[in-house]
ZARO-646535 format. One record per atom (N, C-alpha, C): residue in one letter; x, y, z. Coordinates in pm, whole numbers, plus 50000, padded with zeros to 5 digits. Atoms other than C-alpha are relative to their C-alpha. Layout:
BEGIN
aXYZ/...
// end
This chain:
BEGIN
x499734994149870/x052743228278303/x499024994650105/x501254999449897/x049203218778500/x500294983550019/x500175019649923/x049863180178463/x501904998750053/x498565002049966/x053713186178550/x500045005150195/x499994996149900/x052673203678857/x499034989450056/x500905015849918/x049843172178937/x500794994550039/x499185006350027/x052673153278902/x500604997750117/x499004994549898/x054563166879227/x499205002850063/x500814997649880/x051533170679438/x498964990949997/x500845013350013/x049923141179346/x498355001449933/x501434993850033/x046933160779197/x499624988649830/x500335007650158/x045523141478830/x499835014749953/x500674985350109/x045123172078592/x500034994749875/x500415001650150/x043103167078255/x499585011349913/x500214988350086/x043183187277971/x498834996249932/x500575003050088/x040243185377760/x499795012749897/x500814992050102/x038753203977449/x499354994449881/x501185000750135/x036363203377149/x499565007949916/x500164992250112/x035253216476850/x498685004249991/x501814998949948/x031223213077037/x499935005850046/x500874995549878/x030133241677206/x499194995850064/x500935004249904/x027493220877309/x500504987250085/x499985004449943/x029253198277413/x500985002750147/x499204985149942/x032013225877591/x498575006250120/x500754994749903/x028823240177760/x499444989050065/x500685007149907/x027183206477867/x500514993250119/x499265004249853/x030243192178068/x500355017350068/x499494989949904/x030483227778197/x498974997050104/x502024993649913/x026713231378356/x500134982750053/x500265016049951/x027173191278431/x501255000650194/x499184994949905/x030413200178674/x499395006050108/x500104991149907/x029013229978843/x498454994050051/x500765006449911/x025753209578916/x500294992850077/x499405012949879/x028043183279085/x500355012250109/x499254997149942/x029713211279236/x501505007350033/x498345001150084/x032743213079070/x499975017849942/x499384993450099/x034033248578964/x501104997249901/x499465008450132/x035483242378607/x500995014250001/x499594994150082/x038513260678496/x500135001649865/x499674997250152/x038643271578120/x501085004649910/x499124986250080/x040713288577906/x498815005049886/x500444991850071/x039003316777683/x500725014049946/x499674989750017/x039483345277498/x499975014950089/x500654985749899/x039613382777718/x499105009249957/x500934987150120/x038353398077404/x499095001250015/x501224998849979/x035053385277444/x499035001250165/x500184997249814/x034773389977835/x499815013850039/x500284985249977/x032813419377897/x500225006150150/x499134991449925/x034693429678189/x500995004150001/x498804991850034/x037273441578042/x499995007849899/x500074984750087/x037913474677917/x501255000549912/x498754996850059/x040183478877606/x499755012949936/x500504989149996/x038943512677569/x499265001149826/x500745001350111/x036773504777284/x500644993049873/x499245006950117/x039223488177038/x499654984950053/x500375013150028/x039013450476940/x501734995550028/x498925004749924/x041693430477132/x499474984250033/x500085014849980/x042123391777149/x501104993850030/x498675003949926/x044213368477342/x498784987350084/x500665010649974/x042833334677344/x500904989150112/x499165004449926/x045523319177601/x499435001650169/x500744994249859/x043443333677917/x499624990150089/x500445008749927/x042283313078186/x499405002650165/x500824991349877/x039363319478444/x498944987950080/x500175011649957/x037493296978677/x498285000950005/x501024994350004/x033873295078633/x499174990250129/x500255004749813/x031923291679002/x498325000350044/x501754998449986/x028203294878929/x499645002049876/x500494995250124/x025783296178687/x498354998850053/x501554998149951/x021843308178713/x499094996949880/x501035004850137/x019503291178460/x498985013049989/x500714985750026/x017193323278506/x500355006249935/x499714991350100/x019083345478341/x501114993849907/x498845000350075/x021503326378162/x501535002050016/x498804995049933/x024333337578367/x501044993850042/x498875003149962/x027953323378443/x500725015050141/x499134995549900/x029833333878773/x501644998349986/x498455008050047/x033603336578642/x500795009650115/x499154994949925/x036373342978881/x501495002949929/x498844995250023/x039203365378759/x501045003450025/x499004992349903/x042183385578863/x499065008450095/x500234991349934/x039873409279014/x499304994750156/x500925006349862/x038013402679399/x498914996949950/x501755003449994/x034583405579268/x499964987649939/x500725008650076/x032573377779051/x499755011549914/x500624996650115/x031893386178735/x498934992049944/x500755006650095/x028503377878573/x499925005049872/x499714998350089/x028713369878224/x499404991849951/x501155012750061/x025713351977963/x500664993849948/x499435014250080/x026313320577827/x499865005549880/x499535000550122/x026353332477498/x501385012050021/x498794996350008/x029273354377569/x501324991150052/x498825009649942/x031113327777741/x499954992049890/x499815010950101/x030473306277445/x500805006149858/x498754993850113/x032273330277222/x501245003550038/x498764996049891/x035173339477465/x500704979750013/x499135013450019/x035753293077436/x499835003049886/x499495005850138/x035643291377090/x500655008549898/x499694989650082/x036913321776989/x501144993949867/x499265015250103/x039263307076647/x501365015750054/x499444988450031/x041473344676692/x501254988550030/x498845005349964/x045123332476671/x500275011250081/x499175016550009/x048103325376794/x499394994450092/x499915010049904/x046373309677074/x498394998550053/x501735004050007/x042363297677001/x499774987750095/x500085006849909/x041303282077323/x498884984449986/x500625008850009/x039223258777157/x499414989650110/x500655005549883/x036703252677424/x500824992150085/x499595006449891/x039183240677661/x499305003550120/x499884996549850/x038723231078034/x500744988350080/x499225011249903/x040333210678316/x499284993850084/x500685006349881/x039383184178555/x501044997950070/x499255001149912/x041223179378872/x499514982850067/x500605008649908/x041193149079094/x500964999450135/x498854998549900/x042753156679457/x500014990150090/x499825010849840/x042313123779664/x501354995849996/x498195002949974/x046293115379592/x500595018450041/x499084987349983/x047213155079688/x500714994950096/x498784997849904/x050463158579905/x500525010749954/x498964986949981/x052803183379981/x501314993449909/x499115004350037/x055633179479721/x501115000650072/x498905003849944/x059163163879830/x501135016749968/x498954989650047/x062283190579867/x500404995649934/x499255008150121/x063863165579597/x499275009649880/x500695000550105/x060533172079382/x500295015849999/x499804984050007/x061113210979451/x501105005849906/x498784994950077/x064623213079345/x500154994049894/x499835010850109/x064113187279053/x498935015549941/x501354991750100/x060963218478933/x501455011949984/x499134985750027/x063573248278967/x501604998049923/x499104999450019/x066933228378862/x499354999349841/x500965001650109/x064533219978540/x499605013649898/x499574993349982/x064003256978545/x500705004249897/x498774995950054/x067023267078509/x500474995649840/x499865006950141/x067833243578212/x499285010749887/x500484993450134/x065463258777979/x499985014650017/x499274988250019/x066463290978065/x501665002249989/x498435005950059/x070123283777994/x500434993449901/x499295005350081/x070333263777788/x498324992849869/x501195006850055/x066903260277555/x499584995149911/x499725008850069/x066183240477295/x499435008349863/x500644993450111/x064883267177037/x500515014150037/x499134986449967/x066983303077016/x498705010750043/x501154990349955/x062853318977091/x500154997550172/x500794996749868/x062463313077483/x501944997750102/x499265000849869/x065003314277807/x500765014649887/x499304988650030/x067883338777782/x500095004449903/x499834996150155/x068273336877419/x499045006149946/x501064993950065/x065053346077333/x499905011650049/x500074988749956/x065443375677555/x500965010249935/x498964994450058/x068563385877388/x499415003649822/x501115006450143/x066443371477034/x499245014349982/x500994987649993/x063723401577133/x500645010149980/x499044992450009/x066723423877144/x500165002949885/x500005000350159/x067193424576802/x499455000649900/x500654999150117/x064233417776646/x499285013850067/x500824991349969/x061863440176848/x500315018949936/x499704989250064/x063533472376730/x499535001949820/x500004998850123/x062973464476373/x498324996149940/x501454997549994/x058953463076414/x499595008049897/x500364985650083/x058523498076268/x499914994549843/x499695002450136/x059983481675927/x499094990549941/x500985010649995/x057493451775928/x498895002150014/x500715001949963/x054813467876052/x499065015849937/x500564986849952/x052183497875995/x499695002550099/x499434990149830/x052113525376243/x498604991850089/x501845011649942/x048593504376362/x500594992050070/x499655014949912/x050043475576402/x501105003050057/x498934999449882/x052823486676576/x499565001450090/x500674997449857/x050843501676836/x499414991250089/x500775009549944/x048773470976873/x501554988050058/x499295014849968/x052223446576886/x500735006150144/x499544989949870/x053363477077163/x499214992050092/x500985000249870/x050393472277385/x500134982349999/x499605015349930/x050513434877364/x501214994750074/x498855004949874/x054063433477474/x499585004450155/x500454991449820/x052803456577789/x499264986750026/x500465007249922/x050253431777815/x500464986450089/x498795008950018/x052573399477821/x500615006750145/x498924995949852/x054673416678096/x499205001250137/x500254998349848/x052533430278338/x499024998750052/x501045011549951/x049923421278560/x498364998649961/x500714996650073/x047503433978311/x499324985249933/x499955009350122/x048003403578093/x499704987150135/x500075009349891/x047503379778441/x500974995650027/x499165002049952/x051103374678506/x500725001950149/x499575000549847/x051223390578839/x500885013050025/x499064987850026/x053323420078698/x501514989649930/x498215007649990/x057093414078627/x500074992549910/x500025014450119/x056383385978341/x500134990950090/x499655007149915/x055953363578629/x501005002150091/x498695003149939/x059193368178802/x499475010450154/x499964996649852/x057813381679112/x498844987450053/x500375013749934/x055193347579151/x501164990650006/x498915005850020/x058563331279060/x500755002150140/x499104999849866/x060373350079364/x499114998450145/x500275004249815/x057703342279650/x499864984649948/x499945013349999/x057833305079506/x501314998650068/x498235004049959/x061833302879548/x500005005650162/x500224997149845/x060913322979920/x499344985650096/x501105010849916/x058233292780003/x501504989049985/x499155015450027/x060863267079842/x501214996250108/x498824999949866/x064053275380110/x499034995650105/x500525007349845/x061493267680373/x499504986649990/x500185016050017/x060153230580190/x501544996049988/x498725007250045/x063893223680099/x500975001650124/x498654995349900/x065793242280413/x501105007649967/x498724994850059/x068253258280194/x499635016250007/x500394980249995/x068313298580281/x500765007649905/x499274989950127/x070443305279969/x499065002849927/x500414996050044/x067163303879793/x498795012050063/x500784987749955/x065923331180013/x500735012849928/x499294990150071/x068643351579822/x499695002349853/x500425005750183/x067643339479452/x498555004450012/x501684994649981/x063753352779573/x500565014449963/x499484988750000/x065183385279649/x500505005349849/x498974998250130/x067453387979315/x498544998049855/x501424998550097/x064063379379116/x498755005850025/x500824992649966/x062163400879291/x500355013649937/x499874987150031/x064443427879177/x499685001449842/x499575003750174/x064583414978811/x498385004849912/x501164998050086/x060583416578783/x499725012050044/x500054984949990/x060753453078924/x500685006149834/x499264992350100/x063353458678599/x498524991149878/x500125000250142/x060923437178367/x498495010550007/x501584991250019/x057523459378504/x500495016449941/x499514991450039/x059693488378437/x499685002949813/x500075003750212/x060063475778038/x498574999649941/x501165002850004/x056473469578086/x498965014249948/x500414984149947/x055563508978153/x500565005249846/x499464998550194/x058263512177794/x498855001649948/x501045006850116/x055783493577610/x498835004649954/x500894992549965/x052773508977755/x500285009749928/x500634989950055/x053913544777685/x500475003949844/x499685000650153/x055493534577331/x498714999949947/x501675006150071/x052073520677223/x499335015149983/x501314984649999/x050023559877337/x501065004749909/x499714984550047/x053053579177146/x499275002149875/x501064994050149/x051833599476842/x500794992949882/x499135011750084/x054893578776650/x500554991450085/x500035007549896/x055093547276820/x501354993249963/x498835006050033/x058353541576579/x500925007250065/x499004987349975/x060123568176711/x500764997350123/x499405006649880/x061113554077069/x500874984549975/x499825011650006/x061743520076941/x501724997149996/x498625005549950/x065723521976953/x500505000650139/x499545005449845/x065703521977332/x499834986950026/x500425016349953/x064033488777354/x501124986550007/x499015010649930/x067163465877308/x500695002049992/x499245004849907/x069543475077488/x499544999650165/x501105001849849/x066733477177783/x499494985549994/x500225017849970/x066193437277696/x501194995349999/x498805003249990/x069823434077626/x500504997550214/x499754998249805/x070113444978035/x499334992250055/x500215013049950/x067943422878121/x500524984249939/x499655011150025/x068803392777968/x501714992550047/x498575000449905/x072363397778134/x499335000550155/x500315005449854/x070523397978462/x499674990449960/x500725013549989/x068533368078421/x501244991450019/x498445014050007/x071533347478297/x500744997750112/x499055002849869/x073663357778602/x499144995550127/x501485003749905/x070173352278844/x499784984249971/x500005015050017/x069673316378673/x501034991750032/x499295006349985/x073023306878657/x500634997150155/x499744999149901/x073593313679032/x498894989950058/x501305008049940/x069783294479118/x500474990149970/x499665014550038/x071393262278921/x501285000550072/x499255010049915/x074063261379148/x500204998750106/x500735002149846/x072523265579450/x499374985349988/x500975011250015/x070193234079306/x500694985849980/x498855008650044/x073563218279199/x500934994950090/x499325001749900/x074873216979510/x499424996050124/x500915000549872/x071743208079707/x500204998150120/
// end
């Protein structure tokens, strides 16, 4: 996604990682002496600003931008969802990159940017990102992600309880909540409301005011998925967290019939440029 979006604004984006914390911490502290705030990815688990109300919670997929650091105390300046700065010691930031927790061990990643080619991407390059889009939500190449996988969740998600102790249900509860809403850094909605002020910005790079209608229509969609979100949430607190679980799909079933008719309408707005 980060070098697909360079790509279309002329930005360079490099992925790196390593198996060196030291060497993970020395191009960090090497950066932010140039200047350079470094983005990372890390775990949230080990990021002591966040409250999981005393339980052990991991989710190595995260990504935060780090904007200072004070050799005095050891201290990192990381910028999150929230306004403030968070300070946080280098040895907690060094367990938050290397954390191993699956599915998604950030193995000291970080990025470098290089913006002397930036531009404003073309309306071509706009409607080439959203007709693109569309595709893998229509039509995707593995029955887990776009519509199918929403329909996919439909089916399996109910049958948790049978797979799972009442524990781990609770815990695979609260992670879906997290995943959805803006908890998890999505923005709320599972994305689909950064999704609908992109398609708002995009009618004004492209000119086309049908996708001022397709904003709107996914604006409403990530109101229905923060809704599912709130589910998840108060499935996770009940006292039997199996006990709710046959509402859940046909409440993804309903969505996944919006989306489809929401995508399939955006691809032929894009199809008809």
């Amino acid at each position: 996604m980060e070098r697909c979006a360079g790509r279309r604004t002329g930005v360079a984006v490099e992925l790196h990682t390593t198996s060196s914390a030291r060497k993970a911490q020395q191009a960090l502290l090497e950066m932010l002496d140039a200047g350079q705030p470094v983005m990372i990815g890390c775990d949230m688990g080990f990021l002591p600003y966040f409250d999981f109300g005393g339980q052990e919670y991991h989710f190595g997929g995260h990504a935060v931008v780090i904007c200072g650091y004070d050799p005095e105390t050891d201290q990192v300046l990381v910028a999150d969802r929230d306004d403030a700065l968070n300070p946080v010691s280098m040895a907690a930031l060094g367990q938050a990159r290397g954390s191993t927790y699956k599915p998604f061990p950030p193995q000291n990643l970080w990025y470098t940017f290089d913006f002397h080619a930036k531009r404003q991407p073309t309306a071509d390059e706009v409607r080439q990102a959203i007709l693109e889009q569309t595709q893998t939500m229509l039509a995707p190449p593995i029955s887990n992600i776009g519509v199918k996988g929403i329909h996919k969740a439909a089916e399996m998600v109910p049958r948790w309880p049978k797979a799972m102790s009442a524990e781990e249900l609770r815990w695979s509860l609260f992670n879906a909540y997290i995943f959805i809403s803006a908890e998890g850094g999505t923005g709320g909605g599972i994305f689909r409301y950064m999704f609908s002020r992109f398609l708002h910005e995009a009618a004004g790079l492209t000119g086309d005011p049908r996708l001022e209608e397709s904003a709107a229509e996914f604006q409403q969609i990530g109101d229905r998925w923060q809704e599912l979100a709130g589910w998840f949430h108060q499935a996770s607190n009940a006292p039997d967290p199996a006990a709710p679980m046959g509402e859940c799909g046909p409440l993804l079933h309903t969505l996944a019939g919006m989306e489809e008719a929401a995508w399939q309408r955006l691809r032929g707005v894009v199809d008809s440029g």
